[in-house]
N, CA and C of each residue as an Amber inpcrd file, in Angstrom:
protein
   564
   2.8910000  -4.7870000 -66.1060000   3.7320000  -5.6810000 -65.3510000
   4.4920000  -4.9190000 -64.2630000   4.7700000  -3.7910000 -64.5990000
   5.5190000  -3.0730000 -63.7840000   5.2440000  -2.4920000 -62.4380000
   3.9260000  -1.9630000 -63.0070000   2.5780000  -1.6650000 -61.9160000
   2.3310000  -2.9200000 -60.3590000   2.1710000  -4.2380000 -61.3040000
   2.5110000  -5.5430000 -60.2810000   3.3950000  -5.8850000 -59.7070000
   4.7710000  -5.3930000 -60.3080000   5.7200000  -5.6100000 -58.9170000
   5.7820000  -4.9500000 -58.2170000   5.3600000  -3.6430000 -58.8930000
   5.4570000  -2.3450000 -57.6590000   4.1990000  -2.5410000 -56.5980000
   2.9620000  -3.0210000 -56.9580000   2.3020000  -3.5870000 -55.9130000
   2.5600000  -4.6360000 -54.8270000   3.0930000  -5.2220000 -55.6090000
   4.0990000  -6.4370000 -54.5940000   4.9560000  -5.5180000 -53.7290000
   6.0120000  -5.0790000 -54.2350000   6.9700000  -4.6120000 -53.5280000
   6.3660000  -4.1360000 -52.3910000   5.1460000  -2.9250000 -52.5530000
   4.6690000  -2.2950000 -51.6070000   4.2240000  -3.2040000 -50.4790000
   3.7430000  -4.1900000 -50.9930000   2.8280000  -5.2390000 -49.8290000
   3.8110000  -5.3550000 -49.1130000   5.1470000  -5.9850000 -49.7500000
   5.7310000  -7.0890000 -49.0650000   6.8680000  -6.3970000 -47.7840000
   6.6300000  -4.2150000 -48.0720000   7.4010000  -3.2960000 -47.5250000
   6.6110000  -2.9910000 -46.2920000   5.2590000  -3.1490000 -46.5950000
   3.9090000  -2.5120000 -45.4620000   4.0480000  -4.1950000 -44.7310000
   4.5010000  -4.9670000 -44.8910000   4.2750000  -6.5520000 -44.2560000
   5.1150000  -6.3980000 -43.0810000   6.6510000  -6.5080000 -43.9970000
   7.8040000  -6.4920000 -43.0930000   7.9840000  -4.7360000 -42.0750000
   7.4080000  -4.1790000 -42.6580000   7.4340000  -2.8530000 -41.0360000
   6.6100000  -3.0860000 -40.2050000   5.2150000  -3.9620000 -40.6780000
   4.0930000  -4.2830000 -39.8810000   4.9480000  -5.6140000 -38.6090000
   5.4970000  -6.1580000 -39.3940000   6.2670000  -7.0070000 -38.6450000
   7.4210000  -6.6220000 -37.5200000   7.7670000  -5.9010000 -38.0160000
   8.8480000  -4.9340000 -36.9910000   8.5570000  -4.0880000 -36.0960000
   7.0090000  -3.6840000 -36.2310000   6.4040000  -2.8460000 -35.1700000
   5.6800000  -3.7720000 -34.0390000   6.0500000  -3.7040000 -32.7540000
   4.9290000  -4.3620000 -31.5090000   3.7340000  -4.6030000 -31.9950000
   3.3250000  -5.1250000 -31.4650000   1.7260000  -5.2350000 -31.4410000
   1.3730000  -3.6360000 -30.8350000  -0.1580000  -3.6860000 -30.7790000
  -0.1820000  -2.5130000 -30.2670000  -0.8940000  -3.1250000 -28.7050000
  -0.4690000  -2.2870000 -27.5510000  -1.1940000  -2.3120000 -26.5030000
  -2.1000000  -1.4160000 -25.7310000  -3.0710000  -1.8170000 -25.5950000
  -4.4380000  -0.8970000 -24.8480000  -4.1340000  -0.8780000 -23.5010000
  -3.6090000  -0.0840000 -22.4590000  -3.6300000  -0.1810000 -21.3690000
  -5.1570000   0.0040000 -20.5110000  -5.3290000  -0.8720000 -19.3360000
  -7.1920000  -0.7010000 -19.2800000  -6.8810000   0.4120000 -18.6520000
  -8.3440000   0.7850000 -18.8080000  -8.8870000   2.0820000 -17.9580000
  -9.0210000   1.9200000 -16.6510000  -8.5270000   3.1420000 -16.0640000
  -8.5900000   3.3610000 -14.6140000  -9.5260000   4.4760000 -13.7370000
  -9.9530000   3.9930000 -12.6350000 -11.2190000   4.5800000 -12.2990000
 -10.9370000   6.6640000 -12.2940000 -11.0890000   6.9700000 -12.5230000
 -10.3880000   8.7170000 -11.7510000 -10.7890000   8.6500000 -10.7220000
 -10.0120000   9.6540000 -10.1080000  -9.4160000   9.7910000  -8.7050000
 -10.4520000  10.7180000  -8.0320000 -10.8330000  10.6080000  -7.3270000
 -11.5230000  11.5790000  -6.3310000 -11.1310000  12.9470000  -6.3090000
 -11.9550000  14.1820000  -6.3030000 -11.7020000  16.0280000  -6.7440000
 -10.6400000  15.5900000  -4.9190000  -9.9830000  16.7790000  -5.1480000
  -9.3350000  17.0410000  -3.6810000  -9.9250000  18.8700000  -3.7440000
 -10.3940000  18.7180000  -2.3080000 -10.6650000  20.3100000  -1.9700000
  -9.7120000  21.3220000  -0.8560000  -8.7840000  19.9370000  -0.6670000
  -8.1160000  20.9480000   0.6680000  -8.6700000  20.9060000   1.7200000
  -9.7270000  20.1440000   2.1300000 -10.4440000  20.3740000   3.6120000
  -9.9780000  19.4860000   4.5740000  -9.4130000  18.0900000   3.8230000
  -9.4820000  17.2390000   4.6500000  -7.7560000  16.4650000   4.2910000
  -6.7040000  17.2410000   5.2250000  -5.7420000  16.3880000   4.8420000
  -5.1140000  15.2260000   5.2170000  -5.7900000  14.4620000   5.8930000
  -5.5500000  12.6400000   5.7060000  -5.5770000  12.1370000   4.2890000
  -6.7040000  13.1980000   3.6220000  -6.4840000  12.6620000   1.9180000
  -5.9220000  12.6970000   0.9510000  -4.6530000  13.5930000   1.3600000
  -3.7140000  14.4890000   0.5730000  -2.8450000  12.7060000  -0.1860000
  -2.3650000  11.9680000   0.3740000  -1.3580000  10.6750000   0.2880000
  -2.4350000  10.1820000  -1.0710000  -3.5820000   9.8050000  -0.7650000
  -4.6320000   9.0220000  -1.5410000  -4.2920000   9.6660000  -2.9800000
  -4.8010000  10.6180000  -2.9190000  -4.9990000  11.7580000  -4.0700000
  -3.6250000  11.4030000  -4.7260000  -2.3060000  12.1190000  -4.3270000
  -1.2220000  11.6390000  -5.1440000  -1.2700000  10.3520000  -5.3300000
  -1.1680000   9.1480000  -4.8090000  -1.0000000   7.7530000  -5.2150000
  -1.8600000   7.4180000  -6.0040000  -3.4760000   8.0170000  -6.1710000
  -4.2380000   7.7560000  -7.2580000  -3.7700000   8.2210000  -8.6100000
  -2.9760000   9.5100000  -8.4360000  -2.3960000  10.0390000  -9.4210000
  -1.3270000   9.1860000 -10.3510000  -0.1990000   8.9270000  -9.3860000
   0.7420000   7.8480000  -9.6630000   0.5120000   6.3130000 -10.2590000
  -0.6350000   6.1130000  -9.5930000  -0.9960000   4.9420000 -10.6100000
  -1.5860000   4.9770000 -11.9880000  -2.4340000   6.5410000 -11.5070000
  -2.7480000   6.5100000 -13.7560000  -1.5480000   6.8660000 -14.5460000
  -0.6450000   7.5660000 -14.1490000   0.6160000   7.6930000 -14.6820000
   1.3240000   6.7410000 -14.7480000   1.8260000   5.6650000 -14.0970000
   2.2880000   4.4190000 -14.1700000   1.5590000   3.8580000 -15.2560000
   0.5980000   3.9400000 -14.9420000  -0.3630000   2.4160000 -16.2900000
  -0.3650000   3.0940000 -17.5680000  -0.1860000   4.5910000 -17.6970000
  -0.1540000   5.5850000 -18.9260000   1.3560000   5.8300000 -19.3520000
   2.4220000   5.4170000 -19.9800000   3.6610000   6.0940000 -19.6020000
   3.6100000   6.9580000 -21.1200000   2.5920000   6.2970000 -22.0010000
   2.8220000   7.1720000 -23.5840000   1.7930000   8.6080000 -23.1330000
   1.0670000   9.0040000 -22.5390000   0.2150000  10.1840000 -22.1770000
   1.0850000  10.7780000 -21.2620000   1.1210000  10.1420000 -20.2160000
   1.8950000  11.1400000 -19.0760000   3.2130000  11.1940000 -19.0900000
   4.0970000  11.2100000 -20.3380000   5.5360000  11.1370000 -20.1810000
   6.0820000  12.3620000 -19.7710000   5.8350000  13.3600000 -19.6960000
   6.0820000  14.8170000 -19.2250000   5.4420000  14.9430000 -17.6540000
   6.2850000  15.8650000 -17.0570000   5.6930000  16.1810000 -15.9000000
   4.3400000  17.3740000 -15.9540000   4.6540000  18.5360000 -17.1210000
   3.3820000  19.3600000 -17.3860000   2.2300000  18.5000000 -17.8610000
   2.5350000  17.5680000 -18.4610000   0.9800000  16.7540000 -18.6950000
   0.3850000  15.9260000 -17.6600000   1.0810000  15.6500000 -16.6060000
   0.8490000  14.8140000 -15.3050000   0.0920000  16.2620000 -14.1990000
   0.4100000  17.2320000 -14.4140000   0.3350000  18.3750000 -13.5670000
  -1.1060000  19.1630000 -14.3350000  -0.8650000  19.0240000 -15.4640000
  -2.0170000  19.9540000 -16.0030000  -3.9030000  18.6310000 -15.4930000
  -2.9450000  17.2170000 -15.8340000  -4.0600000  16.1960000 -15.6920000
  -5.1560000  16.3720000 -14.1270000  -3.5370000  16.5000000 -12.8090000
  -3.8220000  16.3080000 -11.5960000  -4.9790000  17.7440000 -11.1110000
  -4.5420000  18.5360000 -11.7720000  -5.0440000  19.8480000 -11.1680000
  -6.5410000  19.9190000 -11.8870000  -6.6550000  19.1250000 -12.7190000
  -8.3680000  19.4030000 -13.1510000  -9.3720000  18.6010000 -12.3380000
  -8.5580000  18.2420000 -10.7330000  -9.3530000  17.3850000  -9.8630000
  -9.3470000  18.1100000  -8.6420000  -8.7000000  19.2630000  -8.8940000
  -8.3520000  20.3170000  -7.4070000 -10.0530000  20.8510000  -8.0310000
 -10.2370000  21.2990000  -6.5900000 -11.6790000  22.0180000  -5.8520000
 -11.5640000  22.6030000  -4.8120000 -12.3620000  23.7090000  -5.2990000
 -12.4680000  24.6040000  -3.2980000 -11.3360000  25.1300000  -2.8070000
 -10.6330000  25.0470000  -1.9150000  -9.5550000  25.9370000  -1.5970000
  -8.2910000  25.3460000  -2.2410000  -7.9210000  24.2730000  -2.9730000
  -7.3410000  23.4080000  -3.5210000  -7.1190000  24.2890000  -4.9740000
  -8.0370000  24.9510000  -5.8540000  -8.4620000  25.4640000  -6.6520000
  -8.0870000  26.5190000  -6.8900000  -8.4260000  27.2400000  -5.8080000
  -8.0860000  28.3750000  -5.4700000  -6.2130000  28.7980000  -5.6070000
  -5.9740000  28.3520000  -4.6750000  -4.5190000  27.7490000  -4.5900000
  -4.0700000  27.8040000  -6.1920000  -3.9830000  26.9430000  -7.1810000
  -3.4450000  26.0930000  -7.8210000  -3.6060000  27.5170000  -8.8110000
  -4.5930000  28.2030000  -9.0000000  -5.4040000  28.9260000 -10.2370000
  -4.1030000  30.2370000 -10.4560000  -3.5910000  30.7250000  -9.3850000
  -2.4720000  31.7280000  -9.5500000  -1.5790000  31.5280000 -10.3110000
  -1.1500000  29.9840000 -10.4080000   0.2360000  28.8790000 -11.0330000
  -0.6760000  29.1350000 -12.9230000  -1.5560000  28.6170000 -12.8470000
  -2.5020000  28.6150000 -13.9470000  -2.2110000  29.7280000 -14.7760000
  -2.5040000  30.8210000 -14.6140000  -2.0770000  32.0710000 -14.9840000
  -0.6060000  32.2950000 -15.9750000   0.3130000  31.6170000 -15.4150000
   1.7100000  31.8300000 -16.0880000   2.1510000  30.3360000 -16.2420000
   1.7400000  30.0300000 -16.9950000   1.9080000  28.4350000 -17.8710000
   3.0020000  28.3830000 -18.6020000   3.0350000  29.4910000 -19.0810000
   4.2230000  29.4430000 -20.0730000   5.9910000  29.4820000 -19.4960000
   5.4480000  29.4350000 -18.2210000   7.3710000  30.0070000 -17.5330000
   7.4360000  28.2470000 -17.3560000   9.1320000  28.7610000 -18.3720000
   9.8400000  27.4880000 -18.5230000  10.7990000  27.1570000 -16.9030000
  11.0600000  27.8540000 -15.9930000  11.9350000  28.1040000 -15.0670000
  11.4590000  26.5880000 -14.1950000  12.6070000  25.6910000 -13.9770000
  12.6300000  24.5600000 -13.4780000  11.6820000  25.0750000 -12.0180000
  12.0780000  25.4910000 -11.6650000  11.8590000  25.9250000 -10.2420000
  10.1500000  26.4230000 -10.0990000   9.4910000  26.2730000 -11.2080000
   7.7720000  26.7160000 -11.0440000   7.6370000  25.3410000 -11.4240000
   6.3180000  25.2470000 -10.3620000   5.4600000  24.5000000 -10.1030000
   5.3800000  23.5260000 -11.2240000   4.5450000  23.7560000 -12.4870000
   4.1070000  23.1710000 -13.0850000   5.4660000  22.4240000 -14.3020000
   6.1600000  22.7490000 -13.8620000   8.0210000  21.9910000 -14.0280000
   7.8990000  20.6850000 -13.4410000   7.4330000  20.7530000 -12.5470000
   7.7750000  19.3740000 -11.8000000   6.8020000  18.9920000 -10.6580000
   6.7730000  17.4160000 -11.6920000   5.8300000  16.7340000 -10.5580000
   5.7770000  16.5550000  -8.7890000   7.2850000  16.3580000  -8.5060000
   8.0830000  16.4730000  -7.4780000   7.8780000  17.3390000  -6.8500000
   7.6180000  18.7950000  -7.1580000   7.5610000  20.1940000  -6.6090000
   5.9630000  20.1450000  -6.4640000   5.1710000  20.2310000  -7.2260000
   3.8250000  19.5960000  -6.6600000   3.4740000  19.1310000  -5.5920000
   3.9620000  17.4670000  -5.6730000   3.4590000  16.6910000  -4.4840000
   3.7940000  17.6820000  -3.4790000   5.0860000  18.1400000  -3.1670000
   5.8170000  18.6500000  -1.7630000   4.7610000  19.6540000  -1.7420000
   4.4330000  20.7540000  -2.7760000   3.5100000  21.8720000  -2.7900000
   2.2400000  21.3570000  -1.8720000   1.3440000  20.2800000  -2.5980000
   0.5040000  19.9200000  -1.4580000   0.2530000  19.1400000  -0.8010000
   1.5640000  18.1710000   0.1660000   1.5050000  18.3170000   1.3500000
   1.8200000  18.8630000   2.1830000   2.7380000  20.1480000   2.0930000
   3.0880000  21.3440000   2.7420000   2.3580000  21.8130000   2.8110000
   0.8960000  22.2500000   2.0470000   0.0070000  23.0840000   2.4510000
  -1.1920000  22.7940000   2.5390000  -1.1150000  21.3720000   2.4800000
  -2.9650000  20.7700000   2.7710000  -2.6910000  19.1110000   2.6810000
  -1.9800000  18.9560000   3.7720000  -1.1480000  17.7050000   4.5060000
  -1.7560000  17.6460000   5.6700000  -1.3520000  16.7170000   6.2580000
  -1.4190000  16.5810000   8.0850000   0.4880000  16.8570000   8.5180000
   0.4620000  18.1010000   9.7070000   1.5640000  18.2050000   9.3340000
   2.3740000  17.0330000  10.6220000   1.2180000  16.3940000  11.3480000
   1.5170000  15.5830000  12.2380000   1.4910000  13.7840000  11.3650000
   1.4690000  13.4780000  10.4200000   0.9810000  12.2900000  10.1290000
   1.8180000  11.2650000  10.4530000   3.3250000  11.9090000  10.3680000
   3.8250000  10.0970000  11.0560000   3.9830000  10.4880000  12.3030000
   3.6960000  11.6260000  12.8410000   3.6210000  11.4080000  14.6650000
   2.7520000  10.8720000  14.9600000   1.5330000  11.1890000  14.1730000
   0.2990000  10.0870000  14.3330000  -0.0620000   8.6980000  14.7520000
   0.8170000   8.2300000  13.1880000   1.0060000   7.0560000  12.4280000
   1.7880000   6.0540000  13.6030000   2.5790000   7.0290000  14.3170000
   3.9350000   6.1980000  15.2690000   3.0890000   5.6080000  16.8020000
   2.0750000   7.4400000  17.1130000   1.5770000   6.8620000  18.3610000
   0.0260000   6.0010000  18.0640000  -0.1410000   5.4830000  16.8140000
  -0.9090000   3.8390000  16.4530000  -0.6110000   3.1840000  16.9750000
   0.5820000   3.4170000  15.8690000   1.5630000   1.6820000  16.2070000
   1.9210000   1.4990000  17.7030000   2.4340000   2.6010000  18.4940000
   2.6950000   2.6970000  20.2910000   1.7240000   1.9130000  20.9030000
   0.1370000   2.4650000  20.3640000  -1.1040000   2.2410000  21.2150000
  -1.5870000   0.3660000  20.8170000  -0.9940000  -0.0670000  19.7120000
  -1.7890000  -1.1400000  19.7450000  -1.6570000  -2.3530000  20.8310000
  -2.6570000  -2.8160000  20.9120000  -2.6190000  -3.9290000  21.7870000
  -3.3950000  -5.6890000  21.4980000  -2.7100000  -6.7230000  21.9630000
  -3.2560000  -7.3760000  21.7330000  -4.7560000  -7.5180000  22.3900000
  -5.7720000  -7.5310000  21.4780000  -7.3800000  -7.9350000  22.2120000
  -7.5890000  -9.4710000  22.2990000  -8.3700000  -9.7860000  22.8460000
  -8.9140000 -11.0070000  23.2740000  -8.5390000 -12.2860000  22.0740000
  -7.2880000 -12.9870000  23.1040000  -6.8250000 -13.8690000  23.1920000
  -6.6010000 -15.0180000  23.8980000  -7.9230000 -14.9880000  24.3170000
  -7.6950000 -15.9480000  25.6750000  -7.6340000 -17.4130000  25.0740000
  -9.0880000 -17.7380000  23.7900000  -8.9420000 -18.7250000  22.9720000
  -7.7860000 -19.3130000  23.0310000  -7.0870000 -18.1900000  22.1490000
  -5.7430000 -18.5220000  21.1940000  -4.7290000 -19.0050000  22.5880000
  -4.8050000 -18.7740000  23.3630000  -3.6210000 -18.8760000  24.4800000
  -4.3710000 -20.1490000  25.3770000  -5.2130000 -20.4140000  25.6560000
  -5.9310000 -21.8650000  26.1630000  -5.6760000 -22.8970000  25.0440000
  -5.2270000 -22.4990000  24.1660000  -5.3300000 -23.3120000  22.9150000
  -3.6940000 -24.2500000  22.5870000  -2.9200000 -22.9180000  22.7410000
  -1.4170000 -22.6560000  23.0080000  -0.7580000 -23.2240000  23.8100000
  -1.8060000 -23.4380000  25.4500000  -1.1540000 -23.6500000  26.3650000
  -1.4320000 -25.3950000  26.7680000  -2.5710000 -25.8190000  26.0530000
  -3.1190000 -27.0290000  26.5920000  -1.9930000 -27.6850000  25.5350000
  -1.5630000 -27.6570000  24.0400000  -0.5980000 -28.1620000  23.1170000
   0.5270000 -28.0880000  24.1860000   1.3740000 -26.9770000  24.6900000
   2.3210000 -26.7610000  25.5300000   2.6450000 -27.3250000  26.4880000
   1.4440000 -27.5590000  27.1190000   1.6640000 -28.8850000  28.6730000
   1.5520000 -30.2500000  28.3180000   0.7350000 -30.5490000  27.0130000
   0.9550000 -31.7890000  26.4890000   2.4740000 -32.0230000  26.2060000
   3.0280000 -31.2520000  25.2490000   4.3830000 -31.2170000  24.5760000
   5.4420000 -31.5660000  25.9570000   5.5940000 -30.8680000  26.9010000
   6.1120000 -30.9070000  27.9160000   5.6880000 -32.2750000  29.1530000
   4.3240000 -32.5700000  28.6520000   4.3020000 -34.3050000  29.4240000
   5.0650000 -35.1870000  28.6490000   5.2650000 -35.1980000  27.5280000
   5.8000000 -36.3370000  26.6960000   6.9210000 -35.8970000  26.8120000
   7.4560000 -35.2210000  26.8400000   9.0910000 -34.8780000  27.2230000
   9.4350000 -34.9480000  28.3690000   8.7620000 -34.7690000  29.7020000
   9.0110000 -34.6240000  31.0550000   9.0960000 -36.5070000  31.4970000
   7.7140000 -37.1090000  31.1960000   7.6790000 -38.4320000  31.0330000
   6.6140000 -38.4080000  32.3380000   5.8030000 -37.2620000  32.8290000
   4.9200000 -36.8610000  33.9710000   3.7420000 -37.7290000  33.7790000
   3.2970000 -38.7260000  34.3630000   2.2050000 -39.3300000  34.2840000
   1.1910000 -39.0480000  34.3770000   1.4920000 -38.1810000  35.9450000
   0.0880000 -37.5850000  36.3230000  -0.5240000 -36.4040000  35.8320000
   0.0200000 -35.8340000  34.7800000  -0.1840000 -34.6180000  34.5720000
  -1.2350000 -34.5390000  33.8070000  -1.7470000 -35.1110000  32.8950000
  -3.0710000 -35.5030000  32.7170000  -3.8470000 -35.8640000  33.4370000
  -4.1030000 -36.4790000  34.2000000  -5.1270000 -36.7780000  34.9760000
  -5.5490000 -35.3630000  36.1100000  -4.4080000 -34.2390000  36.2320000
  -4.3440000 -33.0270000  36.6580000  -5.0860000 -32.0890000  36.1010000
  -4.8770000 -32.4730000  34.3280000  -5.5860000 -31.1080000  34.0020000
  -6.8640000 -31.6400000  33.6410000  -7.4030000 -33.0510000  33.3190000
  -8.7000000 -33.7970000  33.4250000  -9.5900000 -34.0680000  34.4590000
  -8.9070000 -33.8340000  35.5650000  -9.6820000 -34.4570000  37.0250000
  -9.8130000 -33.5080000  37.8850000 -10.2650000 -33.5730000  38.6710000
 -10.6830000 -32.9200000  40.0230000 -10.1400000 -31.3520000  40.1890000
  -8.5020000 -31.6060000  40.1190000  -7.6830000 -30.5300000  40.4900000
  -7.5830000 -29.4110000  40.3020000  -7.8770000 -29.9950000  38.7770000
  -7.8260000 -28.5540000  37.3340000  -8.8370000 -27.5740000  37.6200000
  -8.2670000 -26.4610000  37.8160000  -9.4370000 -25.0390000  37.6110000
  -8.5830000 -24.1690000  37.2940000  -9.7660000 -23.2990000  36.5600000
  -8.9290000 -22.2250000  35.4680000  -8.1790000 -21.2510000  35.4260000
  -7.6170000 -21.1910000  37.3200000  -6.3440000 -20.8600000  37.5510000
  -5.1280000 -20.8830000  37.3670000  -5.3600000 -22.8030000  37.0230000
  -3.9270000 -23.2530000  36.5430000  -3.3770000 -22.5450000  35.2060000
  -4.0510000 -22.1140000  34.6090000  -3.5490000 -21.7480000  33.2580000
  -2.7380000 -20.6120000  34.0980000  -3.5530000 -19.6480000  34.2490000
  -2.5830000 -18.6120000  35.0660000  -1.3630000 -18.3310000  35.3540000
  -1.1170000 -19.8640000  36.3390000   0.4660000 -20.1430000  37.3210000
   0.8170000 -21.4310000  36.0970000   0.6870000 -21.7570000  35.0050000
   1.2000000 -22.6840000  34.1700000   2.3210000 -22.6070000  33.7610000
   3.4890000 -21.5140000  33.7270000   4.6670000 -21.1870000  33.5120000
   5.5190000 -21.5630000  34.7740000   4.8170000 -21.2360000  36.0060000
   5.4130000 -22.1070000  37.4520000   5.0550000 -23.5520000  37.5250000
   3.9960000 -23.8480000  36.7180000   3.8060000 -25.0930000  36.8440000
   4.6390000 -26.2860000  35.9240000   5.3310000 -25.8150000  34.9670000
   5.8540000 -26.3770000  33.8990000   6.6700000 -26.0070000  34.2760000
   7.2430000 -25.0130000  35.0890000   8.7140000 -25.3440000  36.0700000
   9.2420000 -26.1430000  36.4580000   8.0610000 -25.9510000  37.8210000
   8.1070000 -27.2490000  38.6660000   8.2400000 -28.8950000  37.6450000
   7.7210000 -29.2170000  36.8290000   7.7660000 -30.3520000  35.9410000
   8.9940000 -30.5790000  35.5470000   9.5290000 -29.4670000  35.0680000
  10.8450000 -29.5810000  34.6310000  11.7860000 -30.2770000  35.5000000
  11.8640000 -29.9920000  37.1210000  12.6720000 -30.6200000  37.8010000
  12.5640000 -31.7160000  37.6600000  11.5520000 -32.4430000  37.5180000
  11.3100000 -33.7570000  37.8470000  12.3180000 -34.1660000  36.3180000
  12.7850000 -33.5680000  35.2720000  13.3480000 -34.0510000  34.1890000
  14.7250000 -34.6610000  34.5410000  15.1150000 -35.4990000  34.0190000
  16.9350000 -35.6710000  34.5660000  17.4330000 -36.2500000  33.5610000
């Protein structure tokens, strides 16, 4: 009899902790990140942010910065490799200030040395250079709504029969800001 409550007891002890513990969660798998070799630094940004997201979706694996650092560096190649393999060597130095201390000191490590060291001067003379391309559609489109909008408000009769008849050629769009001037006076 004794044996049976103590089996009970046990169940009803493994129930209620089972109950008190989360569920468990599988975070999905994420693709790995592309080797970095150092050759090409437009790719330097990619590489860390690929990093950052398996660490984000991992927070029970990568809760340390040496396990985020030991992870990242088994994707360095080529002069990247090279680089990194000296740090490798003395693993064991606890000193905040080495490398493999901090994730933080990393990133800065390589984009300081296999970065673009121009990238938001780059990035800025993009944004300087862009321009609108072919819009003529969009602005014939814009402008025929616009002179309508402005007949029904002006109260211009003829102004349809202007841009329908004879008169109209595809100049007017052109001088249409002088022309919807001129309309305007006629408003009172």
């Amino acid at each position: 009899m004794q044996q049976i409550t103590q089996i009970m007891d046990n169940c009803q002890a493994a129930s209620s902790s089972e109950a008190s513990r989360p569920p468990a969660f599988k975070t999905p798998s994420m693709e790995s990140p592309e080797c970095f070799d150092g050759t090409q630094p437009f790719k330097v940004r990619s590489f860390i942010q690929s990093f950052q997201l398996i660490f984000h979706n991992d927070l029970a694996n990568f809760s340390q910065d040496r396990k985020k650092l030991l992870y990242a560096t088994s994707f360095l190649i080529g002069r990247a490799s090279k680089w990194i393999k000296a740090y490798l060597s003395n693993l064991t130095n606890k000193d905040q200030s080495y490398l493999f201390n901090s994730w933080k000191l990393f990133e800065s490590q390589l984009f300081t040395l296999f970065g673009d060291p121009n990238e938001f001067r780059k990035a800025e003379a993009e944004l300087d250079s862009l321009r609108m391309k072919k819009v003529g559609m969009y602005n014939y489109t814009f402008l025929i709504s616009e002179v309508w909008s402005q007949e029904l408000e002006i109260g211009v009769k003829d102004l349809s029969s202007m841009i329908s008849g004879k008169d109209f050629h595809p100049g007017f769009w052109i001088n249409w800001p002088a022309i919807l001037q001129e309309l305007t006076l006629f408003k009172t």
